[in-house]
C-alpha positions as a printed NumPy array, in Angstrom:
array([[-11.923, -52.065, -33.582],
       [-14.138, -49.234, -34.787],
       [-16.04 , -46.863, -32.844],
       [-19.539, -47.553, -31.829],
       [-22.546, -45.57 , -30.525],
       [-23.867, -47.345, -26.809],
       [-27.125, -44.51 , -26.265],
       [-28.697, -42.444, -27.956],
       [-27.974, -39.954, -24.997],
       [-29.533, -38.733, -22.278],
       [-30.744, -34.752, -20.516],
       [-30.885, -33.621, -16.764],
       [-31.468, -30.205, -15.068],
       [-28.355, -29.247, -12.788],
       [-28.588, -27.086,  -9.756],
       [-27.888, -23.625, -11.297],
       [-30.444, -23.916, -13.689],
       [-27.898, -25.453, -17.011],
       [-29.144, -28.477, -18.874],
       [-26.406, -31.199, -19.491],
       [-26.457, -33.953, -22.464],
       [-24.662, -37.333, -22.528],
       [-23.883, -39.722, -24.948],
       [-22.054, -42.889, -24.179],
       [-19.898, -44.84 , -26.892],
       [-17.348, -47.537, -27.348],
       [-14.173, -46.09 , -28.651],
       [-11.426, -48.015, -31.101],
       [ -9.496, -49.476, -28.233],
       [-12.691, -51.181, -27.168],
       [-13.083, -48.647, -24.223],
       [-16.664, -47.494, -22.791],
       [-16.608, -43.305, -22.842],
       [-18.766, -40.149, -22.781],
       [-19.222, -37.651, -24.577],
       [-20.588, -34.677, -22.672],
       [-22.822, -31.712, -23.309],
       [-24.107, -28.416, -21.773],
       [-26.177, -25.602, -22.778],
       [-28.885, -23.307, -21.073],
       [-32.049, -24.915, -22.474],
       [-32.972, -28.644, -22.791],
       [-33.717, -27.952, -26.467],
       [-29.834, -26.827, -27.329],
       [-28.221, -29.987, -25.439],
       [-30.996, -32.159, -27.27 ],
       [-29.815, -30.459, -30.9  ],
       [-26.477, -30.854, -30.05 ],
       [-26.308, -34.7  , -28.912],
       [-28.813, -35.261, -32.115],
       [-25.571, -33.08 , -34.25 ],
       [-22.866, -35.266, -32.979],
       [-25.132, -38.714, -33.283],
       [-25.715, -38.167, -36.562],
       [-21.971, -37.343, -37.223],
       [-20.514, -39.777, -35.243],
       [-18.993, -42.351, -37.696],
       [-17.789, -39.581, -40.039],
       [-14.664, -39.801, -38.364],
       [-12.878, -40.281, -35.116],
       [-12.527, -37.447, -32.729],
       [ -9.232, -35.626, -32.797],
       [ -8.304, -35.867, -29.02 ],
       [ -4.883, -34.415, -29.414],
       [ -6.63 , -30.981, -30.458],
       [ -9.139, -30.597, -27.283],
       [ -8.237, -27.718, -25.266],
       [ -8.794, -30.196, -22.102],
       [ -5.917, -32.405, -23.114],
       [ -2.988, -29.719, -22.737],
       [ -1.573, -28.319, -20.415],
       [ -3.257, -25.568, -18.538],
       [ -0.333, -22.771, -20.09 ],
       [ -1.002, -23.766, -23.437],
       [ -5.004, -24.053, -23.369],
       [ -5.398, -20.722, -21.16 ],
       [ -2.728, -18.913, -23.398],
       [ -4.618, -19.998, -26.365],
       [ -7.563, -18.895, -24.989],
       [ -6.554, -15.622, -23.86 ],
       [ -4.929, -14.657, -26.986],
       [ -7.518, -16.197, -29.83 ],
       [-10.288, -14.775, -27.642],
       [-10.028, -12.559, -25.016],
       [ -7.003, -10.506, -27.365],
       [ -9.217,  -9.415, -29.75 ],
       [-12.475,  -8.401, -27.425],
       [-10.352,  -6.263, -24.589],
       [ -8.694,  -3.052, -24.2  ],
       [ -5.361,  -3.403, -24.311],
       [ -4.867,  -2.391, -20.598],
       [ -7.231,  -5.282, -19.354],
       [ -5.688,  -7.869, -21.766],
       [ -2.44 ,  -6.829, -20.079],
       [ -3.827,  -7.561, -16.672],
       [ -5.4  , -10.843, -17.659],
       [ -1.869, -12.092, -18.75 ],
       [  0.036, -10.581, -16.052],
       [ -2.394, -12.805, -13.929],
       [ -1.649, -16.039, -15.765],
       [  1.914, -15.919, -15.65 ],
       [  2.826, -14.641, -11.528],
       [ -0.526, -16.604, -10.098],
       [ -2.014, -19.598, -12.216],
       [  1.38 , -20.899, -14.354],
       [  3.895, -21.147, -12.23 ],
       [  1.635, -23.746, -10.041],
       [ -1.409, -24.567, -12.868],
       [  0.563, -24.202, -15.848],
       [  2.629, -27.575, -16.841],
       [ -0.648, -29.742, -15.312],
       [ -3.244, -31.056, -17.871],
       [ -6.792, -29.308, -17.707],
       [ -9.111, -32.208, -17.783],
       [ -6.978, -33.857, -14.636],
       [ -7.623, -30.432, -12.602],
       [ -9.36 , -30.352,  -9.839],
       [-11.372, -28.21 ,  -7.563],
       [ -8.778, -28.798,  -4.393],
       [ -5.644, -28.415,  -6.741],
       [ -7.464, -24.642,  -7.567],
       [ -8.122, -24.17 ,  -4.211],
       [ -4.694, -24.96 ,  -3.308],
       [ -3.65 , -22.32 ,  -5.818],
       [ -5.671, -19.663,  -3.978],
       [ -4.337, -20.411,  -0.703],
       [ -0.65 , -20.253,  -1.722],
       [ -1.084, -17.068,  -3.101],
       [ -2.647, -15.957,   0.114],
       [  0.123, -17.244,   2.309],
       [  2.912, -15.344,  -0.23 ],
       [  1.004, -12.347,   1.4  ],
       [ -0.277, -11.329,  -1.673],
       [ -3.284,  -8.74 ,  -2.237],
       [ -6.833,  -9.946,  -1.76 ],
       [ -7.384,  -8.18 ,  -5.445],
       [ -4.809, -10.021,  -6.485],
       [ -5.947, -13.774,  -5.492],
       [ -9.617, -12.256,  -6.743],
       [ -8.144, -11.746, -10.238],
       [ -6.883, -15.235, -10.595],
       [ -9.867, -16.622,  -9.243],
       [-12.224, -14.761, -11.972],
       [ -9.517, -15.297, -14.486],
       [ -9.92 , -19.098, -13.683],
       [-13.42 , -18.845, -13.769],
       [-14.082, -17.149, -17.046],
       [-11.588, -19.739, -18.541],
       [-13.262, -22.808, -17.211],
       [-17.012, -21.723, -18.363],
       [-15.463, -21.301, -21.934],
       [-14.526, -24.939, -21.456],
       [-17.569, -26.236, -20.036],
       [-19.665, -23.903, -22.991],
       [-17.869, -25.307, -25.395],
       [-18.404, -29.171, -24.034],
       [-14.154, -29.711, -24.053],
       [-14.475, -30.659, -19.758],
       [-17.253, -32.857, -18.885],
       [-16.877, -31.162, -15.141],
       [-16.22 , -27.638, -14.372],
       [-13.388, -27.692, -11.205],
       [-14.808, -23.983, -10.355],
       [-18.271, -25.174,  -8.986],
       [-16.884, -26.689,  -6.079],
       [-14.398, -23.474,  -5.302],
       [-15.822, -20.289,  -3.746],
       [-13.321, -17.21 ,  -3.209],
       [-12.45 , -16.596,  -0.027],
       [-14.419, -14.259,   2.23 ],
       [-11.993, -11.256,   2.386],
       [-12.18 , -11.28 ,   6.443],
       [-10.82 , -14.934,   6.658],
       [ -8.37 , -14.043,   4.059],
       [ -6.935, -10.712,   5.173],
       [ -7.471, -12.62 ,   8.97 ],
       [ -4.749, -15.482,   7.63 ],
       [ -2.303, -12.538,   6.304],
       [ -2.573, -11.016,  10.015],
       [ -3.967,  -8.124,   8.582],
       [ -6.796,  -6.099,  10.634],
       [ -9.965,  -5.776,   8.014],
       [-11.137,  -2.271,   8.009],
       [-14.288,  -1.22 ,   5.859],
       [-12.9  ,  -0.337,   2.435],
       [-13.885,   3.816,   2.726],
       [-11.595,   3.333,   5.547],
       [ -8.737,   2.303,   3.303],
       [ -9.069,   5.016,   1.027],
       [ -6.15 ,   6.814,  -0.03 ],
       [ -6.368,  10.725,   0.086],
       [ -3.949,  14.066,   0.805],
       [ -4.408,  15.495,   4.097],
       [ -4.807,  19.243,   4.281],
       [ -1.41 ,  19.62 ,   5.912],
       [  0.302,  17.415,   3.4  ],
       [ -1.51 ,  19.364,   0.046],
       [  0.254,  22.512,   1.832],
       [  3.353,  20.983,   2.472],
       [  2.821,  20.326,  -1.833],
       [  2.108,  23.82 ,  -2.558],
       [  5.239,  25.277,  -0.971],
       [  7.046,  23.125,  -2.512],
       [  5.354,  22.826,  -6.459],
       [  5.804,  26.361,  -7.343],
       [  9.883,  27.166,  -6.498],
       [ 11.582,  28.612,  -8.555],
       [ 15.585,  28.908,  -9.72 ],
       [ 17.503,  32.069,  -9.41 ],
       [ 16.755,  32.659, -12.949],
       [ 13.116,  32.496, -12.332],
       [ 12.663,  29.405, -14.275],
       [ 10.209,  26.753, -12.591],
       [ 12.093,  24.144,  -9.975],
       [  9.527,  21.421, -11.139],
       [  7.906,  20.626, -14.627],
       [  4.339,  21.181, -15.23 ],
       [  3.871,  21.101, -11.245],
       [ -0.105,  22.961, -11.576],
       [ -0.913,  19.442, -13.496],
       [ -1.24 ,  17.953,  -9.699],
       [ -3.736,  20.607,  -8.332],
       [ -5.661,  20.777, -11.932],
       [ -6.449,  17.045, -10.827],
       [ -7.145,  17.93 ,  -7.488],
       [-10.031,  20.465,  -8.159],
       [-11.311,  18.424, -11.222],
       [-10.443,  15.007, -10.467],
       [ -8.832,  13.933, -13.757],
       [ -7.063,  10.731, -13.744],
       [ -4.245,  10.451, -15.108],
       [ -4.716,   9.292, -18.562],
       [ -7.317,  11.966, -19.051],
       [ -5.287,  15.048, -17.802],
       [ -2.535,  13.483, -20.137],
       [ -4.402,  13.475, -23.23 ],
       [ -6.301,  17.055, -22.651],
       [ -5.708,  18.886, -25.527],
       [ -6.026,  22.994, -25.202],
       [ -8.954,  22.949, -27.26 ],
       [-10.563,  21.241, -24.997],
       [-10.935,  23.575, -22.53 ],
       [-13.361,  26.848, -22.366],
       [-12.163,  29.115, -19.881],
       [-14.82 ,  31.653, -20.551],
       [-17.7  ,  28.706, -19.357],
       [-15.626,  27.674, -16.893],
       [-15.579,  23.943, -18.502],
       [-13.193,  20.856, -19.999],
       [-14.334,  18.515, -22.002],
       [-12.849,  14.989, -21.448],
       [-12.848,  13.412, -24.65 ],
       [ -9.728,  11.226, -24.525],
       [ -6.946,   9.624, -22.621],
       [ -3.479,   8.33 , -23.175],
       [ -2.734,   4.916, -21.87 ],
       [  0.321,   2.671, -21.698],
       [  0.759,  -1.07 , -22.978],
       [  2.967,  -3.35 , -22.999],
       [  4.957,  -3.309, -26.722],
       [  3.614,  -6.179, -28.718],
       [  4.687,  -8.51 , -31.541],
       [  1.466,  -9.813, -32.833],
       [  0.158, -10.699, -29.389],
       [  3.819, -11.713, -28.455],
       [  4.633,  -8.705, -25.658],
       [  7.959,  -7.773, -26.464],
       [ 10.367,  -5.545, -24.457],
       [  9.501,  -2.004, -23.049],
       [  5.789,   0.055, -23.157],
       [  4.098,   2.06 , -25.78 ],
       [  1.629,   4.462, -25.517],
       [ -1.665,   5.136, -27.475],
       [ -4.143,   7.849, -27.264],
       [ -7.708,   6.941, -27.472],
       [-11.466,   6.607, -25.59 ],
       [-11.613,   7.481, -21.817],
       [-12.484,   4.195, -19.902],
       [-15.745,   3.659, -20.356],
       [-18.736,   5.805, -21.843],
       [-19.351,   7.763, -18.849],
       [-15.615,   8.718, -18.089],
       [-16.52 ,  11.352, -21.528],
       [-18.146,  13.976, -19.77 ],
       [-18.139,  18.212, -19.187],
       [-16.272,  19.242, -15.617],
       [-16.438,  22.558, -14.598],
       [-13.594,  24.362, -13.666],
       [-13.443,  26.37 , -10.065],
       [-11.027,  29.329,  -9.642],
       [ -8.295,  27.361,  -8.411],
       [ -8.302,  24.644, -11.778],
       [ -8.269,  28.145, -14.528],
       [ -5.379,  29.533, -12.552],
       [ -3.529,  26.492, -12.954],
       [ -4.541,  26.015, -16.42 ],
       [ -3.027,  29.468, -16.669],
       [ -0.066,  28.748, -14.742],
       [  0.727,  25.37 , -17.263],
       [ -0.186,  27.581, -20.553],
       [  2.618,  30.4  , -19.116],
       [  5.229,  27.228, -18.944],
       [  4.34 ,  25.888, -22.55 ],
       [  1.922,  26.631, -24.843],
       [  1.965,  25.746, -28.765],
       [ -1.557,  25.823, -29.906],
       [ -5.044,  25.021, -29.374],
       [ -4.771,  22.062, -31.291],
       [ -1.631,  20.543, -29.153],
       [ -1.655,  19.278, -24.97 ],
       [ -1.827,  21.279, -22.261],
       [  1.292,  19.333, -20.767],
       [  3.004,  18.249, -23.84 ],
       [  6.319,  16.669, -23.555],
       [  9.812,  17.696, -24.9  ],
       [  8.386,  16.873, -28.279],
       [  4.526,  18.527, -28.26 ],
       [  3.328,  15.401, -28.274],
       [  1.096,  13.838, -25.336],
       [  3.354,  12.962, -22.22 ],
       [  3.568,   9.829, -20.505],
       [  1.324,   8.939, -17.534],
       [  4.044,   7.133, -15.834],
       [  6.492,  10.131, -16.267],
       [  3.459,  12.148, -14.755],
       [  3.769,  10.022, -12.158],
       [  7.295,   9.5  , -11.499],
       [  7.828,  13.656, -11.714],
       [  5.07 ,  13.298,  -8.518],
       [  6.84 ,  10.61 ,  -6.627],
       [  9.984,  13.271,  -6.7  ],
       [  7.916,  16.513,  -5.409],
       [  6.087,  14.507,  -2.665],
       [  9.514,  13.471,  -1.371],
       [ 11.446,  16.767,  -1.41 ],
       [  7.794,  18.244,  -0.054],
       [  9.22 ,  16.556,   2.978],
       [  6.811,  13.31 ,   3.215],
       [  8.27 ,  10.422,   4.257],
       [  9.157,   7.765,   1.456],
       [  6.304,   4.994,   3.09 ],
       [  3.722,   7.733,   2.882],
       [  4.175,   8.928,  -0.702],
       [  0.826,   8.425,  -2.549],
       [ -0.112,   7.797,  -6.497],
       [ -1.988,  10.203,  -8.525],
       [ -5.4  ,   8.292,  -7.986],
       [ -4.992,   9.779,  -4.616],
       [ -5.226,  13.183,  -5.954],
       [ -8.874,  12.128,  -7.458],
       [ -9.801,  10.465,  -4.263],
       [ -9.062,  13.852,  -2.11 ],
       [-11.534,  15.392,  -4.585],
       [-14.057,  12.769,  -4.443],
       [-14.279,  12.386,  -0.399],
       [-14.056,  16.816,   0.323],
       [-16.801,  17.154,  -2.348],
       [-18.905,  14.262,  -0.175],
       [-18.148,  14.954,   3.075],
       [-17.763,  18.707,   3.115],
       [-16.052,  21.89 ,   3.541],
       [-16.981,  23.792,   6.397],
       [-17.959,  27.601,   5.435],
       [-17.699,  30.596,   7.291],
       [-20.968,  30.362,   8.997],
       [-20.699,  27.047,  10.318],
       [-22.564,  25.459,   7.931],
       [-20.968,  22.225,   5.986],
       [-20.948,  22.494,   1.612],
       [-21.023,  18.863,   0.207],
       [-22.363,  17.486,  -2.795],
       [-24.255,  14.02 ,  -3.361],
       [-22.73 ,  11.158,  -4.256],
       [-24.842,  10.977,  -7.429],
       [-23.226,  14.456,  -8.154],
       [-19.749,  13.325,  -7.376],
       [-19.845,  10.157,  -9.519],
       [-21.263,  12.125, -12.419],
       [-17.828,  14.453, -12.09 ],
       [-15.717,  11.451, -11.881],
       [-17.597,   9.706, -15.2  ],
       [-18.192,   6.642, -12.596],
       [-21.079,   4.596, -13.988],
       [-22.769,   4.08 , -10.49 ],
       [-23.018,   5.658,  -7.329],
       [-21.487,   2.509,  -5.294],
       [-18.025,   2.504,  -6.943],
       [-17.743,   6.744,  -5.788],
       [-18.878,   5.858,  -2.42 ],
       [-17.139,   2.282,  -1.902],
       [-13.724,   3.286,  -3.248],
       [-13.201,   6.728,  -3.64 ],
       [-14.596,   8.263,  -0.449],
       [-12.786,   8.319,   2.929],
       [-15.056,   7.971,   6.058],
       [-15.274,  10.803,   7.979],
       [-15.491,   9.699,  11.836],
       [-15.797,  13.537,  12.716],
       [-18.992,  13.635,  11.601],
       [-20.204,  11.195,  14.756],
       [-18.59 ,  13.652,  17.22 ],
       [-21.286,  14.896,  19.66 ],
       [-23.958,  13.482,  17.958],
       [-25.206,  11.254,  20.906],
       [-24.927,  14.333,  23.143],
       [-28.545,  15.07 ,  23.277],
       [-29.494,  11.122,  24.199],
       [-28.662,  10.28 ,  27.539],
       [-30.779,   6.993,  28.31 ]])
């Protein structure tokens, strides 16, 4: 039986303001079908149903090579590494996969796309809820799920997007499900107390009997505590990139670790690359106070081979590894003598910046220095002020002490 047109297809308006085309037909096997269509403007679905009209008894669609009729691992993995591969940085790409393969395969991943549904994603979410994961992490695989689906439904392979009907999950219900109390997010920020950044300081700068440092490259902490460097950037500073006499750095770089790849295969262990900061902002000027040039001296006395090599190079010269950065910092905090479930990442060390600059030291005479938060996130290379004051600075309940003193109603 051969194929034959039934309309000569139809428009509507949905809800969020996308136009969607239909065209029904009779396939070989005598069955009535549709072939769907969606685009932002009525004019696009209309070209596009008028494009496959006119095309229609060229030849018979290829079914077996829709994206909607294989499994979700082999569509998304397709997707991710034809598309998303090429337009990422590396780091993010990593993420994205990471994703797919602990939260959307294992319970997605063998089902066909086109026989998903909104409650089998929802199911999804709430599984990886009850495994007491992270709310981040259940947000990731809900965006990653979302981006993937509107590529379908842009590309007309799903005549019905399973995403519409599924909203994330408010992050009080879902932290309220885990057990877990939900405090504002600048209460959950991470940051060195001034007892514990002594406790540090006694312990960075000890030295053998033969005068030779206890612990590598130790300044590198408090550099990134009175510039707030992360990690990557402090990594890739080169000596030339800091003027002493102007009491500046220049971040111009950062070295960042992947996972080893074979094509877009990830193979076995990391590598590391030096390139752009994170985004445009993160390349900036950050001025140097007296504390960040005397360890900048105190790292140049350790090593030094040239303007043109790192401030912390490795065993090599060559740029060091974050994650060696980090593991040398996991070691200090713990013979600092803080306990093993208190020991805190490097990010904390630019999140101690970030909230003294904003909420203040208190001077001599009383008064209290802070900076903006405009300020702040212009140090840090944030792009806006809501990230600095959302994620990076803890709230300061001291400030409200006494203040209602003076209003007895």
């Amino acid at each position: 039986m051969e194929r034959k047109l039934l309309t000569n297809g139809t428009t509507s308006k949905n809800k969020n303001g996308r136009w969607n085309g239909s065209v029904w037909y009779m396939d070989e096997h005598g069955e009535r079908k549709r072939k769907s269509f969606s685009a932002d403007t009525q004019k696009e679905v209309k070209e596009r149903i008028k494009s496959y009209i006119e095309h229609f008894y060229d030849k018979p669609e290829i079914v077996a090579d829709n994206a909607s009729t294989k499994s979700l691992k082999e569509s998304m993995q397709n997707w991710l590494e034809v598309f998303k591969y090429p337009s990422l940085q590396r780091t993010t790409y990593d993420r994205y996969e990471v994703t797919a393969e602990h939260q959307i395969y294992p319970y997605l991943g063998k089902k066909i796309v086109r026989d998903i549904t909104g409650a089998d994603i929802k199911k999804v979410l709430n599984i990886i809820m009850m495994n007491g994961k992270s709310y981040s992490t259940c947000k990731k695989a809900y965006l990653l799920l979302s981006e993937f689906y509107r590529y379908l439904e842009r590309e007309d392979l799903i005549e019905k997007n399973p995403m519409r009907n599924v909203e994330m999950i408010k992050k009080a219900n879902y932290l309220s499900a885990q057990g877990i109390e939900n405090k504002p997010q600048n209460e959950l920020v991470t940051v060195f107390s001034p007892e514990e950044i002594e406790l540090l300081k006694a312990e960075a700068f000890k030295r053998f009997g033969n005068g030779k440092p206890l612990y590598k490259q130790s300044a590198v902490y408090f550099l990134m505590l009175n510039t707030g460097l992360r990690r990557g950037e402090v990594c890739g500073l080169l000596n030339s990139d800091i003027d002493l006499e102007h009491r500046v750095l220049h971040v111009r770089r950062a070295v960042k670790e992947y996972y080893r790849r074979d094509g877009v295969d990830r193979a076995k262990g990391q590598e590391t690359k030096v390139g752009p900061p994170k985004s445009a902002t993160s390349v900036r000027d950050v001025p140097l106070n007296n504390t960040a040039i005397e360890m900048i001296k105190k790292l140049r006395e350790e090593v030094y081979l040239g303007e043109d090599f790192p401030l912390i190079p490795n065993e090599k010269g060559d740029f060091i590894k974050p994650i060696n950065l980090l593991r040398r910092f996991y070691r200090l905090q713990t013979a600092a003598g803080i306990p093993e479930e208190e020991l805190k990442g490097l990010h904390a060390l630019r999140h101690t910046f970030a909230t003294t600059l904003i909420n203040g030291i208190k001077q001599p005479d009383g008064t209290i220095k802070s900076l903006t938060v405009k300020q702040v996130a212009d140090l840090l290379g944030h792009t806006t002020t809501e990230i600095t004051e959302l994620y990076y600075v803890k709230k300061d309940n001291t400030k409200l002490e006494g203040l209602t003193d003076a209003f007895n109603l």
